[in-house]
N, C-alpha and C positions, 0 to 999 in steps of 0.2 A: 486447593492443590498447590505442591509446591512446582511450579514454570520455569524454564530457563527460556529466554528469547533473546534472540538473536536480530538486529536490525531496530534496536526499538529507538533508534534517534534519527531516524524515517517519519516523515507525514504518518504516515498511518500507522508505524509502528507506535510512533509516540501515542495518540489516540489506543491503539489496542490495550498497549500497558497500563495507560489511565483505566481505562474500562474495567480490565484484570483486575487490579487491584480493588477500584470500586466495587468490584463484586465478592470481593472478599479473597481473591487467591495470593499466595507469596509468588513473589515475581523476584529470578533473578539477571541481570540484564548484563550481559558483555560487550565492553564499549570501544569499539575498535580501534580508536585513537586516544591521546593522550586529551584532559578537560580542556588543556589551555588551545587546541587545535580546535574548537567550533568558536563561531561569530555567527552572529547577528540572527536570521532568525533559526538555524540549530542551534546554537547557543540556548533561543529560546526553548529548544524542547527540548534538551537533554536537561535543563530545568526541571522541569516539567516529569522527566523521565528520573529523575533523583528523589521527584517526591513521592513516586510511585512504585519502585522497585527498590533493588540492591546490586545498585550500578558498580561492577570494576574497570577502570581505563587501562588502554592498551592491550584490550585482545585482540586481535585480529581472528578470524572467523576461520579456525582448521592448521592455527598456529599450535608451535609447545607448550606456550605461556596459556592459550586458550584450554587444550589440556590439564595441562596441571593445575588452571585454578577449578577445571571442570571435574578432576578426579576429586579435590578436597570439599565438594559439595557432599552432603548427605543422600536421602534419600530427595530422588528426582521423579516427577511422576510424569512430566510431562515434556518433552523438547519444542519448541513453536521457532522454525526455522523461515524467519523470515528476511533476514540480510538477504542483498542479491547486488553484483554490480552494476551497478548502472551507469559508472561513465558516458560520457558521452551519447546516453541512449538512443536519442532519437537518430544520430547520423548514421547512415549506410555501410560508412567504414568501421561501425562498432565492432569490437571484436569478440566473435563468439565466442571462440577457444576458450581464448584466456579469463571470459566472464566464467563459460561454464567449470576450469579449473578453479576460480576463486570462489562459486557457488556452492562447489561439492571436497573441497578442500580435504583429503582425509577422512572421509565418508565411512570407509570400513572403520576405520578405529574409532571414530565419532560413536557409532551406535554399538559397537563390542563397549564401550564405556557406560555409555547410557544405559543398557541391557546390566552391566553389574549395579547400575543406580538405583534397578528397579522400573524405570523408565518402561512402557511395554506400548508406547505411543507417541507418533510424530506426527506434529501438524506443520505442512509445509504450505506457502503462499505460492498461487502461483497467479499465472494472469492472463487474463478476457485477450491479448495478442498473440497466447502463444500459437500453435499448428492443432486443429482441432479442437479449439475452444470458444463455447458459446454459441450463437448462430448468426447468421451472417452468408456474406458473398465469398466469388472467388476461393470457393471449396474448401474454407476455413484454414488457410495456409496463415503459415506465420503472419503477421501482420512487419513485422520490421527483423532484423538481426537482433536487435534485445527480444524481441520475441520468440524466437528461435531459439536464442540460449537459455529462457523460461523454459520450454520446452522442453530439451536436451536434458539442463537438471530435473526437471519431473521424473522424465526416464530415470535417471541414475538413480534418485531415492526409491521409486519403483522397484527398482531390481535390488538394491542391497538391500534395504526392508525386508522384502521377500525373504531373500539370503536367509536373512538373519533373524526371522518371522517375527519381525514389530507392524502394529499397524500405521497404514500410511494414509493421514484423511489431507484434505487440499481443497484451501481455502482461495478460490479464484477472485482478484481482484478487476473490476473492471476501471473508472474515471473518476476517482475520488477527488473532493473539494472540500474545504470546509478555512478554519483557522489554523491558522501555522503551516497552511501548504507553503510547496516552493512558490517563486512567482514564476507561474504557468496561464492557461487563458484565461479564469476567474479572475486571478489577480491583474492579470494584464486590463480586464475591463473595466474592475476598481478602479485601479491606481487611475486610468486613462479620464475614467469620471470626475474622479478628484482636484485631477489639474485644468478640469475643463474642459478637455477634448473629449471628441467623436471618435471611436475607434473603431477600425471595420473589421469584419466578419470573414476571413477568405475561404473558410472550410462550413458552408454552410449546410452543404448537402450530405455531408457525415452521419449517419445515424449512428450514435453511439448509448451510454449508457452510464450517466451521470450521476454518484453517491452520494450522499453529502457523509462527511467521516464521519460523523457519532454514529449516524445510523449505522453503516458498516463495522465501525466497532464493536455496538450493542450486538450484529447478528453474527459477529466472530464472537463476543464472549460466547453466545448461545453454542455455537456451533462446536467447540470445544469440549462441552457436558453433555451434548446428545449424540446418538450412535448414525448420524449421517455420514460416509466417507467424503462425501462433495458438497460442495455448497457455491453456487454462481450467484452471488447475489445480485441482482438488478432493483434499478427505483425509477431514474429518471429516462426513460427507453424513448427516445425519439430523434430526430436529427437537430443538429447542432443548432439550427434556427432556434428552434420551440424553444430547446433549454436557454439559451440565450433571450429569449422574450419572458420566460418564466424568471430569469432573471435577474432583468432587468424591472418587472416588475415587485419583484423582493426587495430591491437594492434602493429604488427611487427613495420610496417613502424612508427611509432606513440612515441614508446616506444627506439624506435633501441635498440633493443635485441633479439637474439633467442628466438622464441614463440612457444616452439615447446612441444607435450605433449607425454603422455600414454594411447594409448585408451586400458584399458582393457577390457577384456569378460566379462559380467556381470552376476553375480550371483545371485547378491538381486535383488530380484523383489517382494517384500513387499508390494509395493503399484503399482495403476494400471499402466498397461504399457502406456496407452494413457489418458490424463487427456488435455485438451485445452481449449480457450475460444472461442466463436460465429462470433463475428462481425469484422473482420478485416477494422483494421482503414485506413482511404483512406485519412486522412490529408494531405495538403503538408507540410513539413517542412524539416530544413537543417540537414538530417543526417551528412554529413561529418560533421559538425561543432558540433555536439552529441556524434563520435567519438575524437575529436580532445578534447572537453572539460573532455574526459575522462582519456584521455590516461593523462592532467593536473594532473587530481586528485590521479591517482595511481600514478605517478610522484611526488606529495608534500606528499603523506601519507606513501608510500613505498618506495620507492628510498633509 
């Protein structure tokens, strides 16, 4: 199929567009900023995302320049909307508004476009925080203000879809990890082992729902050729403890270093205690060698 995606110099964008193309489809990829505006490790995956697509710089996501290079495409068969703002995600003061205006950016003209490309199909990301996704406590309320604006956009594509009768499938992401993430709590446990130190644990009681990215890849390419509208994939379902002890025993041998932590008692509990995804992935694929390519990567980046 020929693809347009959006977001793909994202952790897991980067990964999806790998995948795409290893599966044999034309990827085309809009790059929001100019080459010389990433460092270090996006640097590393718009690499990555060059040898895998047909990357243009400087579109911005529901811009003119985004337009005009998307009217001069051929036949499109496929849109994979997965940009989303995430500034500042995790803070309280994130802005919804103005994420959900940059997520849905010219949305009617977007798919009046797409629709003369031939396009008759949107796959949109969304995610395991938003308001009624997955299962979980505290009556499946957003989990954060970025969740909320996941959310919001859902809606908007929902309705003009509709509008404009394309199908709309949605791909929920829940706590992806693997190589080339940002440095988040995997890396943070890496890097901490690397230098020696013992790093504690403050969110132990979290039950969440841990990826590792190929695999979530491998069940986005799937997900895209088969007629499901939804997919929640889940793999690692249990509280932040376990996954951190499964982790730690991945890493030891891998890393040869003390991998050892601090589980403290938790206090915050800010957000819901249980938040997970639906569908556990039944894939075969080579974990040890998922392990092995990781323990690489905190090895070239940390070390």
């Amino acid at each position: 199929m020929r693809i347009v995606f959006t977001g793909a110099t994202s952790f897991t964008g980067m990964w999806f567009v790998k995948t795409l193309f290893q599966k044999g489809h034309e990827v085309f990829t809009p790059i929001q900023r100019e080459k010389n505006a990433y460092e270090g490790i996006r640097k590393a995956r718009l690499n990555e995302v060059e040898k895998s697509s047909q990357a243009v710089f400087s579109l911005p996501f529901g811009s003119e320049a985004f337009f005009d290079w998307l009217k001069g495409l051929e036949q499109i068969d496929l849109f994979c909307h997965h940009a989303a703002d995430v500034t500042n995600y995790k803070s309280p003061d994130f802005d919804v508004i103005q994420a959900l205006e940059n997520n849905t950016k010219n949305l009617p003209l977007l798919l009046q476009i797409l629709k003369q490309k031939g396009c008759t199909e949107i796959i949109l990301t969304g995610s395991v925080f938003e308001p009624k996704e997955g299962q979980g406590s505290n009556h499946l309320r957003a989990v954060s203000p970025y969740g909320l604006s996941k959310g919001l956009t859902t809606e908007c594509f929902k309705y003009y879809c509709e509008k404009e009768e394309l199908e709309l499938k949605h791909f929920v992401i829940p706590n992806p990890f693997g190589p080339y993430e940002e440095f988040r709590f995997t890396s943070f446990l890496a890097k901490s082992w690397l230098e020696g130190k013992t790093p504690s644990v403050t969110h132990p009681s979290y039950v969440r729902d841990n990826v590792p990215v190929t695999l979530l890849a491998e069940a986005y390419a799937r997900f895209i050729e088969d007629h499901t509208p939804k997919l929640s994939p889940s793999y690692f379902n249990g509280s932040q403890e376990e996954f951190v002890r499964r982790f730690q025993k991945e890493m030891e041998p891998r890393l040869q270093v003390p991998c050892e932590v601090i589980i403290e008692k938790q206090k915050d509990f800010s957000e819901p205690l249980i938040r997970t995804n639906l569908d556990p992935i039944t894939i075969n694929w080579n974990e040890s060698a998922f392990w092995d390519n990781l323990a690489k990567f905190y090895n070239k980046y940390y070390r």
